[in-house]
Structure formats: structure tokens, C-alpha cells
C-alpha positions as CSV (number, residue, x, y, z in Angstrom):
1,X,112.0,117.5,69.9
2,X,111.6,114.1,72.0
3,X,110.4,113.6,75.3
4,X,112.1,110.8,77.7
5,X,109.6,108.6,79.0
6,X,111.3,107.3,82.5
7,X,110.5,105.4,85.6
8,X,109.3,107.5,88.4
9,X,110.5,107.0,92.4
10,X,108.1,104.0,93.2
11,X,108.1,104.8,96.9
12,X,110.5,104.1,100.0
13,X,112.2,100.6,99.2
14,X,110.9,100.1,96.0
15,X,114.4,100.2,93.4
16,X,113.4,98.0,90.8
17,X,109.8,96.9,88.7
18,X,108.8,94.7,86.1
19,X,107.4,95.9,82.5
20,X,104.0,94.4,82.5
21,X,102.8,95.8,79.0
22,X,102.6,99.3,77.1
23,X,99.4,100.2,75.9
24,X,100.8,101.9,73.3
25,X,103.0,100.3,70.3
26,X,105.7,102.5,68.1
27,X,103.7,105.2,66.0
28,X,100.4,105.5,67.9
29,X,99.2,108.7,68.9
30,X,99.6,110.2,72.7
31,X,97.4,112.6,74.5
32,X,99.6,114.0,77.6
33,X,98.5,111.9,80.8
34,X,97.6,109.1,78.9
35,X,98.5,105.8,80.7
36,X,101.4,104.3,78.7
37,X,102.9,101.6,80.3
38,X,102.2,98.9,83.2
39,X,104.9,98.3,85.9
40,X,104.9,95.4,88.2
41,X,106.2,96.3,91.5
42,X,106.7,94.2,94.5
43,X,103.7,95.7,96.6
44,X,101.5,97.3,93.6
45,X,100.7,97.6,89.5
46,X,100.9,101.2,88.7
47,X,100.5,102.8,85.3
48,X,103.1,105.2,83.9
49,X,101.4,108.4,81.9
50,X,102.3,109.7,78.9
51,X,104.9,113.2,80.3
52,X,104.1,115.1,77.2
53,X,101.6,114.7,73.8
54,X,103.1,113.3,70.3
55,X,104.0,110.0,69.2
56,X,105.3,107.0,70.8
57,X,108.3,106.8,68.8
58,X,110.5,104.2,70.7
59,X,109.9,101.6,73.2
60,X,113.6,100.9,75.4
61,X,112.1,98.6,77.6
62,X,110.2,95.3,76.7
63,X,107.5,93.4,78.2
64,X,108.8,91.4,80.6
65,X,112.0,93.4,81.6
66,X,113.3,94.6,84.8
67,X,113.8,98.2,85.2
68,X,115.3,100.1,88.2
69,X,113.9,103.8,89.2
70,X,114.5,106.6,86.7
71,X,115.0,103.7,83.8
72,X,114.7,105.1,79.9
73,X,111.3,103.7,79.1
74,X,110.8,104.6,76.0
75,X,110.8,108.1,73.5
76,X,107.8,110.4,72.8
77,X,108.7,112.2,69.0
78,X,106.3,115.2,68.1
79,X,103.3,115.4,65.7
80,X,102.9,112.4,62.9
81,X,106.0,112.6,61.2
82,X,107.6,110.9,64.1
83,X,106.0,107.8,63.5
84,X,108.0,107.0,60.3
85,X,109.8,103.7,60.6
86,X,113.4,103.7,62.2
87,X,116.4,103.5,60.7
88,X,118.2,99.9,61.3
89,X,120.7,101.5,62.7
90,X,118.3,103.1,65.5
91,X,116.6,99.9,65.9
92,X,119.6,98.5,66.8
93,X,120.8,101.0,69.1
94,X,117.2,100.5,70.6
95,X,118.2,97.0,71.3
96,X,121.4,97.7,72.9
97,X,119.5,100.4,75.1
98,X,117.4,97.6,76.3
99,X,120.0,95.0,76.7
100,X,122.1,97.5,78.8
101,X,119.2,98.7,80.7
102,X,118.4,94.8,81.5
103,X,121.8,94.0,82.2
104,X,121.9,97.2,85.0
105,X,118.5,95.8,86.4
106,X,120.4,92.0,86.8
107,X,122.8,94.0,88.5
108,X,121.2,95.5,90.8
109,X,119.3,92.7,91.4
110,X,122.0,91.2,92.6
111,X,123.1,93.7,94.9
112,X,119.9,93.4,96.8
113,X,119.9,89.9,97.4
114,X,122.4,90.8,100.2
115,X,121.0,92.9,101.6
116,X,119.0,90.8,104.5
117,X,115.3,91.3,104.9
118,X,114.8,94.9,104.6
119,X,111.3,94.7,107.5
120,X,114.4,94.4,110.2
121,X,115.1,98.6,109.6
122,X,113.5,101.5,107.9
123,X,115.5,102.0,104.7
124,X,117.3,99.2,103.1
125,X,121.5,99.8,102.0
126,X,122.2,101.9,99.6
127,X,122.5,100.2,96.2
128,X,126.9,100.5,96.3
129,X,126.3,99.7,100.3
130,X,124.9,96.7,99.3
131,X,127.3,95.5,96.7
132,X,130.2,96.1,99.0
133,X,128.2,93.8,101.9
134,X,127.4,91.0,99.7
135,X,131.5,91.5,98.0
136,X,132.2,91.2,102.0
137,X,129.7,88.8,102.8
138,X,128.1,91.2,105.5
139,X,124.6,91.7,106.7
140,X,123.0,94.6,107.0
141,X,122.7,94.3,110.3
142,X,126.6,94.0,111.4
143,X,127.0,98.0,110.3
144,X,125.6,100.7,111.8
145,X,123.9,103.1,109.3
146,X,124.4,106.6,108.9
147,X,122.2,107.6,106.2
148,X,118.6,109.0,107.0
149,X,116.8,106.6,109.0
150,X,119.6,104.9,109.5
151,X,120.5,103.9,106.2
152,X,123.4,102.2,105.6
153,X,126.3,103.9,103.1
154,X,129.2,102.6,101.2
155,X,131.5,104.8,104.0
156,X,129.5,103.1,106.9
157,X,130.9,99.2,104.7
158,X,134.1,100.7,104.0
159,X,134.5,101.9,108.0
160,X,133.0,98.4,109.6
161,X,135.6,96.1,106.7
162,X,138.4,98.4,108.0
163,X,137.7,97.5,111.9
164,X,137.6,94.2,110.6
165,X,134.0,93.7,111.2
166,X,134.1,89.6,110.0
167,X,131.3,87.9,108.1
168,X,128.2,86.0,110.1
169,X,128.5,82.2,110.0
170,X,126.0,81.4,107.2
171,X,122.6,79.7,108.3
172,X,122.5,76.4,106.4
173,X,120.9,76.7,103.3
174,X,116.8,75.2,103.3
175,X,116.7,71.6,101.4
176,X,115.7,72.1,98.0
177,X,112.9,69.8,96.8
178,X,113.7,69.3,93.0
179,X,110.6,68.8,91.0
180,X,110.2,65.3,89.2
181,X,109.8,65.4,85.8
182,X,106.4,64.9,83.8
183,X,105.3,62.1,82.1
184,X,106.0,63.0,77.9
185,X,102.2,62.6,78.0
186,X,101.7,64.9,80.6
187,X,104.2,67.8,79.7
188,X,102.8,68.6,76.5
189,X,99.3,69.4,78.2
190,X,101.3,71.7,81.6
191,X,101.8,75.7,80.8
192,X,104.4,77.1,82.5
193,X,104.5,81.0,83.3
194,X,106.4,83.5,85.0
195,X,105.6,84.2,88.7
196,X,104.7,88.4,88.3
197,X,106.4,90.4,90.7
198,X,103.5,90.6,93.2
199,X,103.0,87.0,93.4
200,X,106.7,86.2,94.1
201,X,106.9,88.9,97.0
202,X,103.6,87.2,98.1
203,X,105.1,84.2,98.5
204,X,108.3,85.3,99.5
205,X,106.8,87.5,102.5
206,X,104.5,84.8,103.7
207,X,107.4,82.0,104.0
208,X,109.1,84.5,105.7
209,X,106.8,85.3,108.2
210,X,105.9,81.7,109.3
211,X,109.9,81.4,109.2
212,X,110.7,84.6,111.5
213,X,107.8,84.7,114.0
214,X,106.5,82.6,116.5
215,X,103.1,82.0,115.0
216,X,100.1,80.8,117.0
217,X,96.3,81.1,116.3
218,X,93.3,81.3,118.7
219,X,89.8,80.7,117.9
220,X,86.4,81.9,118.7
221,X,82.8,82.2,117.3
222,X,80.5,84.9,117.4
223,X,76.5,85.2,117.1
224,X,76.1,87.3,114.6
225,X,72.5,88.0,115.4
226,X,72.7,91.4,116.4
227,X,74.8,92.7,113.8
228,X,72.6,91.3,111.2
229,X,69.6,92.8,112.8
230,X,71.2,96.1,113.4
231,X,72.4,95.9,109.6
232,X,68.8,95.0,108.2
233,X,66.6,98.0,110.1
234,X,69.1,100.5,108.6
235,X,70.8,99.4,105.5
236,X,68.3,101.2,103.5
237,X,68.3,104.7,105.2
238,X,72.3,104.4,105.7
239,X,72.7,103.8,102.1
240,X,70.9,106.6,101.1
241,X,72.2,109.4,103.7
242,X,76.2,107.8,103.3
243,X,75.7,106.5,99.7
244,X,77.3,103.3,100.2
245,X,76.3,99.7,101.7
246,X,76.1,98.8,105.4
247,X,78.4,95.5,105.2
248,X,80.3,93.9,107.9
249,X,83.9,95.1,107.3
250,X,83.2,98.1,109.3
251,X,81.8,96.7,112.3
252,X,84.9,94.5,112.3
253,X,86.8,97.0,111.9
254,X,85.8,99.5,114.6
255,X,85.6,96.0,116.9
256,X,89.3,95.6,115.6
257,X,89.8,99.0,116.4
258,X,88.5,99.1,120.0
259,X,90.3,95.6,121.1
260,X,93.1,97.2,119.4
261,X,92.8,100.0,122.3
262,X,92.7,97.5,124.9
263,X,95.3,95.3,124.2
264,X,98.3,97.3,122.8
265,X,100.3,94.4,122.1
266,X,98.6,93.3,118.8
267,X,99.2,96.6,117.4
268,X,102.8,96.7,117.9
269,X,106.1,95.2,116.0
270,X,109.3,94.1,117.1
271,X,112.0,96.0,116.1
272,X,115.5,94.6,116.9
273,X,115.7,94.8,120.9
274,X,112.4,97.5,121.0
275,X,109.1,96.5,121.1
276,X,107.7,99.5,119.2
277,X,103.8,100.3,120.0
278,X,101.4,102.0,117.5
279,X,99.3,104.2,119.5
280,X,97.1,104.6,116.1
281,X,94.8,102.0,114.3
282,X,96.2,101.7,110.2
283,X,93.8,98.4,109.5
284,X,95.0,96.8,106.1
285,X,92.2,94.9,104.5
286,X,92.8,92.1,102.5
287,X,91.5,92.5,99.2
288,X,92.0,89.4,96.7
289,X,92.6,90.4,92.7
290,X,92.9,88.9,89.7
291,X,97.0,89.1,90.1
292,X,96.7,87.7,94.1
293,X,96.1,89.1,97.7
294,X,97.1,92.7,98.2
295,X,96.5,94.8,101.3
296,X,95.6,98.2,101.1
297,X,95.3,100.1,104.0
298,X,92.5,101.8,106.1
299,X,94.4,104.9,107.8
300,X,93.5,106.0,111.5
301,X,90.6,103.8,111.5
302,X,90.5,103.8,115.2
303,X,88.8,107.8,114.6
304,X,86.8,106.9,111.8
305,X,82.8,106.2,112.4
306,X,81.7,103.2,110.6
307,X,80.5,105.0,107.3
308,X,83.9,106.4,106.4
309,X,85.5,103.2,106.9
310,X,82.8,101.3,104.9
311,X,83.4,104.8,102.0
312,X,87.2,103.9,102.3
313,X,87.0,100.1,102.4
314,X,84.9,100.6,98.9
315,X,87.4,102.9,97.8
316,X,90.9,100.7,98.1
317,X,88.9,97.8,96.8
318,X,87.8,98.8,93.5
319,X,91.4,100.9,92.8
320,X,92.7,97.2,93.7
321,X,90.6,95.4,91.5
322,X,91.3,98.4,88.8
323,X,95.1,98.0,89.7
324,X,95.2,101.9,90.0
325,X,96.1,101.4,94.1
326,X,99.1,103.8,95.0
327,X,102.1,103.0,97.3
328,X,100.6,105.2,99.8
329,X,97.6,102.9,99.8
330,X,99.5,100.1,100.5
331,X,102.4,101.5,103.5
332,X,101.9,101.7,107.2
333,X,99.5,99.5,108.2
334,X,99.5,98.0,111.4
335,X,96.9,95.1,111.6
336,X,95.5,93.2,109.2
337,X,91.8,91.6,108.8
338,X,91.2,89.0,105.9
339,X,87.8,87.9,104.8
340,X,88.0,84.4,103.7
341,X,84.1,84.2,104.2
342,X,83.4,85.8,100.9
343,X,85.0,82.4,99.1
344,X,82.7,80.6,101.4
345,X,85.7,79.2,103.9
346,X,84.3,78.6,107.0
347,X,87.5,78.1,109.4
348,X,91.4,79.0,108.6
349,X,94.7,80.2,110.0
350,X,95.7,83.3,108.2
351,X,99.1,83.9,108.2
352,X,100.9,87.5,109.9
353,X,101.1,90.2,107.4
354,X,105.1,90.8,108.7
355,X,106.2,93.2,110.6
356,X,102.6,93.1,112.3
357,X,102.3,90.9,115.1
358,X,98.8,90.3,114.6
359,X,95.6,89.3,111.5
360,X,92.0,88.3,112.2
361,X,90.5,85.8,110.4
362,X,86.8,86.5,109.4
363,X,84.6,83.8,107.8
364,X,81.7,82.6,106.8
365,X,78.4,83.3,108.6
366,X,76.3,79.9,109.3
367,X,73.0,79.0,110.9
368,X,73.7,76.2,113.6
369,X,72.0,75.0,116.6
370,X,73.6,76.7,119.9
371,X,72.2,76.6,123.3
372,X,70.8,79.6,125.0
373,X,69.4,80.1,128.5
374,X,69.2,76.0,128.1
375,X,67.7,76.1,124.8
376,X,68.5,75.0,121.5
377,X,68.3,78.1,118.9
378,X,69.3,78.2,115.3
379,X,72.3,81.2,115.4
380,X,73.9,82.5,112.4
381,X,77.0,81.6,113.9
382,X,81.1,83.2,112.5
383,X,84.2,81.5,113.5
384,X,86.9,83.8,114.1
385,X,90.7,83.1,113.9
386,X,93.5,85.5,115.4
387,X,96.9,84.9,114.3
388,X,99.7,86.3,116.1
389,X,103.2,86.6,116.7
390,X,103.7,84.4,120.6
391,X,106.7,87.0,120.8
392,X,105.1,89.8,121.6
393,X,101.6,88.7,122.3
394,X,101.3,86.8,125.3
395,X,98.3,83.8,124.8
396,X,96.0,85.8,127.7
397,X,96.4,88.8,125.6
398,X,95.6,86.7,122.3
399,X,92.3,85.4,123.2
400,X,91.5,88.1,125.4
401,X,91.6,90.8,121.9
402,X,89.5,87.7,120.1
403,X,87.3,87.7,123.5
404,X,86.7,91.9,123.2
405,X,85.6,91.5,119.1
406,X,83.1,88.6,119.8
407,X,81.9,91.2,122.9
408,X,81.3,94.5,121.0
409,X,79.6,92.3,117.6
410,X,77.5,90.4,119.8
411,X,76.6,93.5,121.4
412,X,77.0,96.4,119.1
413,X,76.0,99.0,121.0
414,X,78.9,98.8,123.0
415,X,80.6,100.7,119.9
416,X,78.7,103.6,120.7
417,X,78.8,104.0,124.2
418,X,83.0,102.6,124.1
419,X,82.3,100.0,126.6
């Protein structure tokens, strides 16, 4: 008896993912649950475990290929005697298996690139919706979707090409720099690789989001005096009742957090027509890995106290450094904060985290001389950038948020009391 070993549902908008590398190779030994196999997604790494015990007795789907959800990923055979070497004739059959299952992935690759940016509506077309709009030259947003959440179906393409819905004037395409050649000398000493999965969405999401929004960034600086000082008398005793480190992510979150409150429009998106309003805090932290920048997300930070959001801050970065994050780590948030201090950076402009309309910029902490009360003092002293979206966030509302963080850090009691 064998055991298919298949790609699971990834999570909402997730159809397709890369083969990153099987732990295993043909004739090794399984325990059930075992991780098997790496898969490259556009928002996370997740490993595949073993379904049942036995031997890995095929492998469908290479390194390196592109498999859509529910792909044949390779065959589990039972007890030792599976291991014995293939016939050619199943070798080659293998090879067709994975040359059709690429082929299918290439397919439906295709069909996504037309379906427009999927952040302008909750589910993206469904895979023969999509083929039909890009056959038709249609976005996705000239048809009105039926599906659930507004998902758009083959009938909804079918109905709009038979009113005679026409296709959008295309936008001109972008120039395309071509890359010079190298010097023989010089190309025998480059390495070229890949782009993974993550880094192409990385890029591909940031160009969009200077391309889509209206992207502006204040500045600020805040004394970070009191903070320190608070952190210093009790990082000992908080470590030891919490069991975890007093740092400064969760005094920027909860400021986040309470500016958040204030000034709604930094925790909303633009939807279409609707400005759509998060009445709930979902801070995504940026976190940067071996394999780039992911954000993972700290859920209803807004009503947690600032030793669960320093638990769960610890939490989603070591599963991101492990790569063992889930989708669910990764979905919902609603404002980002990125810690470029860490790398020593002391100013920058992050860029939006799209859909959100707003990031804040954290850097790194240095003494300088600042006047107080007419005197100069040496302050540990934190630049702080907010980027945000002018669309939505009016420039009063942008540096009155960065105004409200540099008020509750520099004064931290203000946390407490709400003020």
C-alpha cells in the first residue's frame, strides 16, 4: 500500500509554491509527521510532514519546481522492501509526472498574471475566471463577482463578455532597463541565482506600493530617557515574573497602539470607493531572515499589556528565523513597525506594507547634545519616520500620530493611566 504525499491549502490566495528541498531522498526511512519537504510560498516557507510512516519511495516534484495546491508530491511505500530501486519504466513515468505537474503549474501561472493585483478585493478570480479575463483581456475589476467574498467565476466572465463588457485601454508598459553585459573578465567571477518566491513577492509588493499610493514620510525624534530608565529598574524583576526580556518593541507597540486610537486614519485601507476603518490594533513586526523581510503579525495588540506583546513578539521571531511561521501568522495585519535600529541605521523611509496606509520607522538610539530648560544635555536621542499613504492620511493627522508616540515614550506613564 502507498501513501500520496500532496500539497496542502496554503491559505486564502495562496494557489501555487515553490519546491525548496525534501529532506528526505528515495529509500530513506519515515516516521509519520516527519517534516519532508520545504515549500516556498509567496508570504511564508512551510514544511510538509510525512501523512503516514514507511519509505519515501518516489519524489514527483523536484527542487526548484512549481507546484499548485493539492499537487502529487511524492509516494510513501510501506516497510523496507519499498525502497528497492525502480523499474526504468517507473522512473520514467516519474519524470512525465513531474513534467506534467510543471507544465500545470506554468499554466496556471499564467492565468494569474491577469488577474490584476489581488489587494484591490478579498479573493482573487477563480483559476478558469481568470483564464477567460486574460483570453478577453479583462481586469478583474470590470466584472462583478459572485462567488464568496465576491469572488469572481467563469459565469460572472461569460455574463460581462456577453453584455459586451470591452477591454481597459492598456497602461503603457514601464521602460525596461536592459542590463549591459559583463566584462569576460568579470562574468566568470558573478553567480547568478534564482530570486525564491519570497524575495520576488518582496520586491514585487514594495514596487507596487510606491507605484499605487501616495507615499509621504514625516519625521520626529524622541528622548528616550525615560524608557530606558523605566527599562533598567525593572528588567530584572519583569524577566523573572514574565520570563522574557523587557525590550523596546513593546513600548512601541502599545505607543503604536494608543496613537492608533487616536487617529483612526492610519489604521485603515482604501478599498475601491470605501475607506474601510480597523477598529482593532493587528501590529505586523518586521522581522528580517536569512531568506528577506517577512512580517508576522501581533494580533489585537491594542488589548494586550506590554508582557504578552513582548511573549508574542519573541514568539513570531524565532518561528521566522526557524521558517516554521504559519499563514495565519502572517494575515491581517493592519500597521506595520520596522526596526532598522538593530542594523545600526540611524534615519530611513520605510516603505507601506500595502493595503496599510501606514509603517513606523524605529532606529537607532544615540547620545547627542539637546537643549533643555536652556541647557545643553547629552540625550539618548531616536529618530522616528512615519510613512503613510497622503490618500487617506491627511499631513495634520501624519505628524500628529508621530507627535502622540514621541508623547507616551517620553512619558511612559501615560500608558498606564491612557492619557
Amino acid at each position: 500500500m502507498t501513501t500520496e504525499i500532496r500539497v496542502p491549502t496554503l491559505g486564502e490566495s495562496v494557489s501555487e509554491a515553490t519546491i525548496g528541498r525534501w529532506y528526505k531522498k528515495v529509500g530513506d526511512a519515515i516516521a509519520v509527521d516527519e517534516p519532508l519537504v520545504e515549500l516556498e510560498t509567496d508570504k511564508v516557507t512551510v514544511e510538509i510532514p510525512a501523512p503516514a510512516a514507511g519509505v519515501l519511495q518516489e519524489i514527483v516534484a523536484k527542487e526548484g519546481d512549481t507546484v499548485g495546491v493539492s499537487a502529487l508530491l511524492g509516494m510513501i511505500g510501506e516497510g523496507a522492501g519499498a525502497a528497492a530501486a525502480k523499474p526504468a519504466a517507473v522512473a520514467q513515468a516519474a519524470g512525465a509526472a513531474g513534467a506534467s505537474t510543471t507544465a500545470e503549474a506554468a499554466e496556471k501561472t499564467a492565468d494569474i498574471a491577469g488577474e490584476g493585483p489581488v489587494e484591490t478585493r478579498n479573493r482573487p478570480p477563480a483559476p478558469s475566471a481568470a483564464k477567460l479575463l486574460a483570453e478577453n483581456n479583462l481586469a478583474a475589476g470590470q466584472v462583478s463577482g459572485s462567488g464568496k467574498d465576491g469572488q469572481v467565476l467563469k459565469g460572472d466572465v461569460l455574463a460581462a463578455v456577453a453584455r459586451g463588457t470591452t477591454a481597459a485601454p492598456a497602461p503603457a508598459p514601464a521602460p525596461q532597463v536592459a542590463r549591459a553585459p559583463s566584462a569576460p573578465a568579470d562574468e566568470v567571477r558573478e553567480e547568478r541565482v534564482k530570486m525564491t518566491r519570497l524575495r520576488q513577492t518582496i520586491a514585487r509588493r514594495l514596487k507596487d506600493a510606491q507605484q499605487t499610493a501616495a507615499m509621504l514620510t514625516t519625521f520626529n525624534e524622541v528622548d528616550m530617557t525615560a524608557v530606558m530608565e523605566l527599562r533598567k529598574k525593572y528588567k530584572d524583576l519583569f524577566e523573572k515574573k514574565h520570563g522574557v526580556k523587557l525590550g523596546f518593541m513593546g513600548f512601541f507597540t502599545k505607543a503604536a497602539c494608543h496613537a492608533l486610537k487616536e487617529i483612526p486614519a492610519v489604521n485603515a485601507e482604501i478599498d475601491g470607493t470605501d475607506l474601510v476603518y480597523k477598529n482593532y490594533c493587528h501590529v505586523g513586526v518586521a522581522v528580517g531572515t536569512d531568506k528577506g523581510l517577512v512580517v508576522p503579525v501581533v494580533r489585537d495588540a491594542d488589548q494586550m499589556s506590554i508582557a504578552e506583546i513582548e511573549k508574542e513578539i519573541g514568539r513570531l521571531g524565532a518561528a521566522a528565523r526557524d521558517g516554521k511561521l504559519s499563514m495565519a501568522d502572517m494575515q491581517g495585519g493592519t500597521f506595520t513597525i520596522s526596526n532598522g535600529g538593530v542594523y545600526g541605521s540611524l534615519m530611513s523611509t520605510p516603505i507601506l506594507n500595502a493595503p496599510q496606509s501606514g509603517i513606523l520607522g524605529m532606529h537607532k538610539i544615540q547620545e547627542r547634545p539637546m537643549v533643555v530648560g536652556g541647557q545643553i544635555v547629552i540625550r539618548p536621542m531616536m529618530y522616528l519616520a512615519l510613512s503613510y499613504d497622503h490618500r487617506i492620511v491627511d499631513g495634520k493627522e501624519a505628524v500628529t500620530f508621530l507627535v502622540r508616540i514621541k508623547d507616551v515614550l517620553e512619558d511612559p506613564e501615560r500608558l498606564v493611566l491612557d492619557l
